[in-house]
LUMBAVO-993321 format. One record per atom (N, C-alpha, C): x, y, z. Coordinates in steps of 0.05 Angstrom, whole numbers, padded with zeros to 5 digits, always signed. Last residue first. Example, Ala and Ser with C-alpha at 12.3 -4.5 7.8 and 13.67 -1.06 7.14 Angstrom:
residues 2
+00257-00045+00142
+00273-00021+00143
+00258+00001+00157
+00264-00114+00156
+00246-00090+00156
+00264-00066+00156
***
This chain:
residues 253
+02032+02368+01413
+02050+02366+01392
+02031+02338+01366
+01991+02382+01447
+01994+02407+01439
+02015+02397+01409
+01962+02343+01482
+01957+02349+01453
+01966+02364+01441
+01994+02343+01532
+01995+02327+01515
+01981+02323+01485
+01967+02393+01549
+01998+02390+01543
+02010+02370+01529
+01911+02424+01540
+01924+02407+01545
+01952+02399+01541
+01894+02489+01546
+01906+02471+01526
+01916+02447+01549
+01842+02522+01574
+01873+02511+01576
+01872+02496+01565
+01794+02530+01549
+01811+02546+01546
+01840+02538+01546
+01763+02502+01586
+01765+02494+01557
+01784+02509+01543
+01797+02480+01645
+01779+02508+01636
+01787+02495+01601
+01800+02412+01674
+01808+02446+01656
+01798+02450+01648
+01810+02376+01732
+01793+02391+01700
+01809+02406+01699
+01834+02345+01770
+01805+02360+01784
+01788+02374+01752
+01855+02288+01764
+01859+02310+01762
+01833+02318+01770
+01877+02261+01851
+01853+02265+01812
+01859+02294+01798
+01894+02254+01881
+01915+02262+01862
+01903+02258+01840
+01859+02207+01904
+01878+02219+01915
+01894+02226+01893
+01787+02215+01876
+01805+02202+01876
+01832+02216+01886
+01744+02248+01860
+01751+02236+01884
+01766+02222+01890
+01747+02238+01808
+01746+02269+01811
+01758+02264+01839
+01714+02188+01802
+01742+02190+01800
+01755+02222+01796
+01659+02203+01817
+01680+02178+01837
+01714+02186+01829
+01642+02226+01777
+01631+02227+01808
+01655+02228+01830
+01659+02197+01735
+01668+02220+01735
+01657+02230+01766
+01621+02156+01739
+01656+02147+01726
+01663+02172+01742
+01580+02153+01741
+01585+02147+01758
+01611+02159+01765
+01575+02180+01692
+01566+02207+01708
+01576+02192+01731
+01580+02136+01661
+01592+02155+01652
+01594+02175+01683
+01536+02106+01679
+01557+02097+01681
+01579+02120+01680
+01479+02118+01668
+01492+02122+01692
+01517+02127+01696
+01471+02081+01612
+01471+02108+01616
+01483+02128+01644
+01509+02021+01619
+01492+02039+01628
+01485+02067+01628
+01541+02005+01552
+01547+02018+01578
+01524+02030+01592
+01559+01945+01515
+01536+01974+01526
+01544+01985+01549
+01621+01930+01488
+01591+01926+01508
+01578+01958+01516
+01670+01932+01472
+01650+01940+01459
+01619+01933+01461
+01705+01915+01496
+01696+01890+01494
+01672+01900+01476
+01731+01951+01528
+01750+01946+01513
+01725+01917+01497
+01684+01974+01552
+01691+01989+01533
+01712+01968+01512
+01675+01933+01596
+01656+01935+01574
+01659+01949+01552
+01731+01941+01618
+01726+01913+01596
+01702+01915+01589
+01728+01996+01639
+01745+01984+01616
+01736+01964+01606
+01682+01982+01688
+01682+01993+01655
+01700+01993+01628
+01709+01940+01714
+01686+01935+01695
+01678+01957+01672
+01754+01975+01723
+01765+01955+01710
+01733+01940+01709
+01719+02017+01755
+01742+02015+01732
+01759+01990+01728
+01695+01987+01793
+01685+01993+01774
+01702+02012+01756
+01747+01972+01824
+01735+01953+01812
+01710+01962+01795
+01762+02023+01838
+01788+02001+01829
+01772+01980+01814
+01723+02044+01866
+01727+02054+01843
+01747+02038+01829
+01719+02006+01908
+01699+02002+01897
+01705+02012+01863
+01773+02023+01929
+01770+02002+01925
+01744+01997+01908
+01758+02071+01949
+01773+02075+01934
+01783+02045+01922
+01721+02061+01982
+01704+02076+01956
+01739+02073+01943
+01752+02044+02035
+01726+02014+02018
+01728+02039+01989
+01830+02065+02024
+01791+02067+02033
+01774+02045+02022
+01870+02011+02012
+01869+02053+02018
+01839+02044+02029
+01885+01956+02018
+01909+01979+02017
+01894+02010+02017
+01846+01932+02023
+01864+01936+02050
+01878+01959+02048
+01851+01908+01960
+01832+01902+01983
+01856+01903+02010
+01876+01899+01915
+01873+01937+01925
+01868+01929+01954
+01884+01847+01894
+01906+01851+01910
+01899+01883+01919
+01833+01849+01868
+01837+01830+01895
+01863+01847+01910
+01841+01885+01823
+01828+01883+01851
+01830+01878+01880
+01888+01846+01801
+01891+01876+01817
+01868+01883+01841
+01853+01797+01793
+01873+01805+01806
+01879+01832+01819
+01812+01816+01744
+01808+01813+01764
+01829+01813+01792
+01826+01818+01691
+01833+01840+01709
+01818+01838+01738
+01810+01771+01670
+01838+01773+01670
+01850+01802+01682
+01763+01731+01707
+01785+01748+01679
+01792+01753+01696
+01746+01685+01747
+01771+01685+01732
+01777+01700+01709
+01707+01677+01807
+01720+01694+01778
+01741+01699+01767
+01706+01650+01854
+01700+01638+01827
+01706+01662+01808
+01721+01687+01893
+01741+01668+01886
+01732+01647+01858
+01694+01758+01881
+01696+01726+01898
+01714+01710+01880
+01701+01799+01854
+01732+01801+01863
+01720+01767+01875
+01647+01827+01841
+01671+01826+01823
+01699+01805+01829
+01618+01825+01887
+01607+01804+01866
+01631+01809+01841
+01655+01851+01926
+01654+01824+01925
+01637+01811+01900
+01631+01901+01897
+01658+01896+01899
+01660+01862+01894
+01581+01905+01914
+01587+01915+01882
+01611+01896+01877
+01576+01896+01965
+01569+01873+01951
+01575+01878+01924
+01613+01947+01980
+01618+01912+01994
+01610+01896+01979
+01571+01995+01960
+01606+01988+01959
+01611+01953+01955
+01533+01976+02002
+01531+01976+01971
+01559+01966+01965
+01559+01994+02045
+01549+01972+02047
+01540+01958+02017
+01567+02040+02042
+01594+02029+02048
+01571+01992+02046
+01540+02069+01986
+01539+02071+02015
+01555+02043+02020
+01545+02113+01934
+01545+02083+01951
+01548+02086+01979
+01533+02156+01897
+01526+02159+01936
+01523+02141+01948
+01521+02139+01833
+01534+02156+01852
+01519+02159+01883
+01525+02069+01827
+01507+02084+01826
+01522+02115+01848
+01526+02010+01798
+01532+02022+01808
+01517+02052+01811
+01505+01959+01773
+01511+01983+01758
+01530+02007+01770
+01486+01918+01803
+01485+01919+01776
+01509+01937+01748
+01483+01933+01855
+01503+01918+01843
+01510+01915+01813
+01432+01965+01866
+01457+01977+01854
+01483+01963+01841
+01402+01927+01896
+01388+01937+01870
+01417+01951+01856
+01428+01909+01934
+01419+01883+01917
+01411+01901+01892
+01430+01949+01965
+01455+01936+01962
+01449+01916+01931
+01378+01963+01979
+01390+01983+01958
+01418+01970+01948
+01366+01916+02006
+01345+01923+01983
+01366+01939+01961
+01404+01932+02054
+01402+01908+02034
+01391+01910+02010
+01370+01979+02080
+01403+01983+02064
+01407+01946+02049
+01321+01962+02080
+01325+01974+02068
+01366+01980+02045
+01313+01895+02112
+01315+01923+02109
+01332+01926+02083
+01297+01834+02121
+01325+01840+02114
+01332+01876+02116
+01237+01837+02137
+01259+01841+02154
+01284+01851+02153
+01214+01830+02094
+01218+01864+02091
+01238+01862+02121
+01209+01787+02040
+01226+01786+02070
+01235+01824+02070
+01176+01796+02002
+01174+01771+02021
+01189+01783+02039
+01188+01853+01986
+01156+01850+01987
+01160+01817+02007
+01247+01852+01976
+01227+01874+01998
+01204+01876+02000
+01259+01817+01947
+01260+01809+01970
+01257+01829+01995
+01229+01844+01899
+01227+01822+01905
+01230+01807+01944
+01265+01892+01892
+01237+01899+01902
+01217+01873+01912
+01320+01865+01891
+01309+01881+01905
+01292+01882+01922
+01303+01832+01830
+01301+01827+01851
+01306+01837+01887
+01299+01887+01796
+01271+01861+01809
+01277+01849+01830
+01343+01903+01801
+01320+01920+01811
+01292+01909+01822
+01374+01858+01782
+01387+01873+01804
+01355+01890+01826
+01359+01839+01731
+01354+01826+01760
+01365+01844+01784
+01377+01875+01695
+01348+01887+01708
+01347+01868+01733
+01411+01878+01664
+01414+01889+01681
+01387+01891+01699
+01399+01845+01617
+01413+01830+01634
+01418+01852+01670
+01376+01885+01587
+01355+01863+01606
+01371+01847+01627
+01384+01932+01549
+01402+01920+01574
+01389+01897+01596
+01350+01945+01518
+01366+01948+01508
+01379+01926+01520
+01288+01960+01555
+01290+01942+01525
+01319+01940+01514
+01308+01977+01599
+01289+01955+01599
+01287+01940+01575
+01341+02015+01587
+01355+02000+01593
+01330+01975+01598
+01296+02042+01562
+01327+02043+01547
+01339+02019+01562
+01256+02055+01612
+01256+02044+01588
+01275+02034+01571
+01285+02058+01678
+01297+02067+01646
+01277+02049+01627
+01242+02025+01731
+01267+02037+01705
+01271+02045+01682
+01202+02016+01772
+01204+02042+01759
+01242+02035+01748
+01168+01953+01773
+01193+01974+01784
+01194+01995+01759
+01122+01923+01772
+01118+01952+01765
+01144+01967+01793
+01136+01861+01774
+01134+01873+01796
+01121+01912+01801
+01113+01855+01713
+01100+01849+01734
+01103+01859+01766
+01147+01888+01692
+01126+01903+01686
+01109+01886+01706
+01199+01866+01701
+01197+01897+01699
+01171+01901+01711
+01189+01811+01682
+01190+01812+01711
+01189+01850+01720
+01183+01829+01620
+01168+01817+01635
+01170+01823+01665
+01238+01829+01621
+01230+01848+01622
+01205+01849+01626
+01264+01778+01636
+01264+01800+01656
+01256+01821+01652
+01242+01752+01594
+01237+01745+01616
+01233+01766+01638
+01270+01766+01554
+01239+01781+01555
+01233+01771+01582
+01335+01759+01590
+01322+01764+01555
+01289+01782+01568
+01314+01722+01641
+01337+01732+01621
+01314+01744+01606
+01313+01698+01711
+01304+01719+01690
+01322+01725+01676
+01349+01689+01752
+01342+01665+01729
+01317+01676+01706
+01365+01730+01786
+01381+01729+01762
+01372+01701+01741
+01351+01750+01827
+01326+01746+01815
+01338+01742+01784
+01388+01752+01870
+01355+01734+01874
+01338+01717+01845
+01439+01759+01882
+01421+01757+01845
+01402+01737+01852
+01432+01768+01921
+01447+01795+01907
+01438+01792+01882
+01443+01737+01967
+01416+01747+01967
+01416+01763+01927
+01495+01742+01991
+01478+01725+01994
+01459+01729+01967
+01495+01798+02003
+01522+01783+01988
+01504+01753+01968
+01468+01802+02043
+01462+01811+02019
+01484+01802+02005
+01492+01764+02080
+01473+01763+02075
+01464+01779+02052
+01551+01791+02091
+01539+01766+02080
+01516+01764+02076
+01530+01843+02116
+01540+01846+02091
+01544+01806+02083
+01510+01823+02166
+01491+01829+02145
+01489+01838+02114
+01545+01806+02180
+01534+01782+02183
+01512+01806+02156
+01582+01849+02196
+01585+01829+02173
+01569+01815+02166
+01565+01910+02213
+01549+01886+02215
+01557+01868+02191
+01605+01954+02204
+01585+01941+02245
+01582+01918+02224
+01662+01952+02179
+01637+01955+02166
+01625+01946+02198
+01717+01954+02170
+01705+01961+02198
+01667+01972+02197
+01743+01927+02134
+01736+01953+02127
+01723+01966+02153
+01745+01875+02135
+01769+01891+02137
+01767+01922+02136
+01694+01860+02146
+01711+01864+02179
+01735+01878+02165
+01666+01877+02101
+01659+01882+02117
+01682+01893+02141
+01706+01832+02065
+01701+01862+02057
+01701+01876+02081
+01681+01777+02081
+01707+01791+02093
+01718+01813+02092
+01629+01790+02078
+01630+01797+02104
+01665+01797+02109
+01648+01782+02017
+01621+01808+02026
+01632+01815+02053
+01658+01735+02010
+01675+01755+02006
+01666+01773+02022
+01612+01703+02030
+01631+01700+02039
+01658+01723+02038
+01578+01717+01983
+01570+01714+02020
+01603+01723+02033
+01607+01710+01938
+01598+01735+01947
+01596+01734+01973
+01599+01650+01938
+01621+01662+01944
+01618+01691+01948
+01540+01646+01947
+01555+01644+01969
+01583+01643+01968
+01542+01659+01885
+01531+01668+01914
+01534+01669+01932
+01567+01614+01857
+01580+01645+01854
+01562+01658+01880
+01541+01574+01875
+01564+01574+01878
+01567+01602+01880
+01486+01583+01846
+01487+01589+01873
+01516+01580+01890
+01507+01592+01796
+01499+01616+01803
+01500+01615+01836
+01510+01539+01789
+01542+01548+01783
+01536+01574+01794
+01463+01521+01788
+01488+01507+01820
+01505+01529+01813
+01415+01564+01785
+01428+01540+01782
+01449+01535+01797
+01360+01578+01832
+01390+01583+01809
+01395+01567+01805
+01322+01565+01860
+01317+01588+01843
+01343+01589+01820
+01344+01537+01908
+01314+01534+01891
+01315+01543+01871
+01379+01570+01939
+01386+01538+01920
+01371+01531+01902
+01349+01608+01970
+01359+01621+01939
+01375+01587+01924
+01328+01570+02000
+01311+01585+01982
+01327+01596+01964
+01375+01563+02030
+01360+01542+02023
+01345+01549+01994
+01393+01613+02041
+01411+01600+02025
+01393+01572+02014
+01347+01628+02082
+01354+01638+02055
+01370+01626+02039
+01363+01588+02126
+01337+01590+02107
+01335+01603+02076
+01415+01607+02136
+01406+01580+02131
+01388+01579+02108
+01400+01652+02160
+01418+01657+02138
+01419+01625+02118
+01378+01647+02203
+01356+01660+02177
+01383+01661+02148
+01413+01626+02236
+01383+01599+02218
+01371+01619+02208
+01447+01657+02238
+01464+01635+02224
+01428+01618+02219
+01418+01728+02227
+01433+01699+02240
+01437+01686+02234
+01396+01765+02196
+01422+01766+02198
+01434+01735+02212
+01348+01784+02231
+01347+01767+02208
+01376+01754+02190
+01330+01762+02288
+01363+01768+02277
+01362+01763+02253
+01281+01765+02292
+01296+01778+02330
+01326+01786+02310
+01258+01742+02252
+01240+01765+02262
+01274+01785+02286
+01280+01687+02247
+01296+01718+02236
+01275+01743+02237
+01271+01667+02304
+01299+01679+02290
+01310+01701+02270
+01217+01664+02285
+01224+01681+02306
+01254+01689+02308
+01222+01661+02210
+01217+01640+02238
+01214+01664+02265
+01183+01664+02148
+01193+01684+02182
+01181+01672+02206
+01165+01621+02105
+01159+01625+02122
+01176+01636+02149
+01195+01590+02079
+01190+01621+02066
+01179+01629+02091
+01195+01536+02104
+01221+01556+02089
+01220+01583+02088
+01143+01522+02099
+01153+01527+02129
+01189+01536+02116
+01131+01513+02049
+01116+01537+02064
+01134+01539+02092
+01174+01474+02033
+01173+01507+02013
+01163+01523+02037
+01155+01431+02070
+01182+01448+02074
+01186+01477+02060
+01107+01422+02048
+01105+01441+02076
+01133+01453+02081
+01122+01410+01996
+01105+01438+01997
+01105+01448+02024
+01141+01364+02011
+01154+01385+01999
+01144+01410+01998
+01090+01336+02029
+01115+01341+02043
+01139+01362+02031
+01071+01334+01980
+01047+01344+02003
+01075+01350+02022
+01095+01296+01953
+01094+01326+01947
+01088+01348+01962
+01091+01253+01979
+01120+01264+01976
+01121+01292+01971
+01042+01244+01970
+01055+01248+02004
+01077+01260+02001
+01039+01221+01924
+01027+01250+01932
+01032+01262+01955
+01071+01181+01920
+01080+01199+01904
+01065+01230+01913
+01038+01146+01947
+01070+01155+01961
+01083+01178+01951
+00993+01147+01918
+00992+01156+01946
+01017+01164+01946
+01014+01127+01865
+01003+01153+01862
+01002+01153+01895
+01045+01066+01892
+01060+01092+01880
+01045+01114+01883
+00987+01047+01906
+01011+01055+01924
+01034+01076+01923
+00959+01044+01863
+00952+01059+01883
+00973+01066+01901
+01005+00994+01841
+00995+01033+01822
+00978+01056+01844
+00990+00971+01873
+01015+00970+01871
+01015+01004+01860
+00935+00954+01866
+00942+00948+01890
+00974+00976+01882
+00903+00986+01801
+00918+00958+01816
+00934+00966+01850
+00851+01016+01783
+00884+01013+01795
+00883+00987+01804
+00803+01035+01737
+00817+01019+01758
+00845+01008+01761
+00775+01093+01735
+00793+01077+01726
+00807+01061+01754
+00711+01115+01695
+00724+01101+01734
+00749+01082+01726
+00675+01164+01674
+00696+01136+01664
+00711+01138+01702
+00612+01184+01667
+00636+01184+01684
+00652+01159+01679
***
């Protein structure tokens, strides 16, 4: 057994230094840790606290900037849209790329550790899309308070998905349109917000993400296509099709 001897001063640092840690770990455990607040409101201003604390941990600044600009968009989405519960469309707003410090094999890795059920194709092709599903299933195994319609809000942002629900809609939207994003088809968006329905606003902004993955010669979710055509069939003064038979009018010369 080798016995190493400290000096007065060197004991002092390794103690202060272990107290410091011992103290950080109780704030991690008393953080993660479901106060009675957010057992009664997980939605409240000290479970909303707590979470913003915890998702600071996990991202970087410029990600947890872009976050709580979502927060923030999300619940103004919400009241202009007559959504009940803003507080809870901030909070998934919030929440939305839990699990976005997974890249590359990382997140495909995170696939096979949480054992979420996706696309193979898009597990090995599209990885950047996957924090959406991990993290999801992530903040439905620690915090099952937040519920369900959050879970599905956080897993669809990614991609979108036909049968949004006005609450999906909100965070798809706001993670396009918050005040840190600067291309160059972002504007219009911003300026749809008010003027017709939340879905006719949602489709304003997943057409102009699909254009710039087309005009940018990016992958397109397998989904995407079937979203495209779901949504924009539903549109005021869509065309509705033609029989293969009817000639089009603008191909005819």
């Amino acid at each position: 057994m080798i016995i190493e001897i400290k000096d007065g001063a060197q004991a002092r640092a390794e103690r202060e230094a272990a107290e410091a840690t011992a103290r950080a770990d109780d704030r991690s455990t008393t953080a993660s840790r479901p106060s009675s607040d957010s057992a009664s409101d997980p939605f409240g201003k000290e479970n909303y606290r707590r979470m913003k604390a915890l998702l600071k941990e996990r991202v970087s600044e410029r990600r947890f900037k872009h976050s709580k600009g979502v927060a923030k968009t999300a619940r103004m989405l919400a009241r202009v849209y007559g959504y009940p519960n803003p507080e809870q469309a901030r909070m998934a707003g919030l929440v939305h790329d839990w699990d976005k410090r997974y890249v590359g094999q990382a997140a495909r890795d995170r696939v096979v550790e949480l054992g979420v059920d996706i696309d193979p194709t898009i597990v090995e092709s599209m990885p950047w899309l996957l924090h959406g599903p991990t993290g999801a299933e992530v903040l439905r195994r620690e915090f099952p308070e937040l519920g369900e319609d959050v879970f599905q809000a956080v897993a669809r942002h990614t991609s979108g998905a036909i049968g949004m629900t006005d609450l999906d809609m909100i965070v798809f939207t706001a993670d396009l349109i918050e005040p840190n994003r600067t291309f160059k088809d972002v504007e219009p968006v911003r300026e749809a917000v008010g003027k017709g329905s939340l879905e006719d606003l949602f489709f304003t902004a997943f057409k102009a993400i699909f254009a710039n993955l087309v005009e940018n010669n990016r992958m397109l979710h397998p989904d995407m296509v079937e979203i495209w055509n779901h949504y924009s069939v539903r549109q005021p003064g869509a065309q509705k099709g033609r029989l293969s038979s009817s000639p089009d009018p603008k191909l005819e010369n």
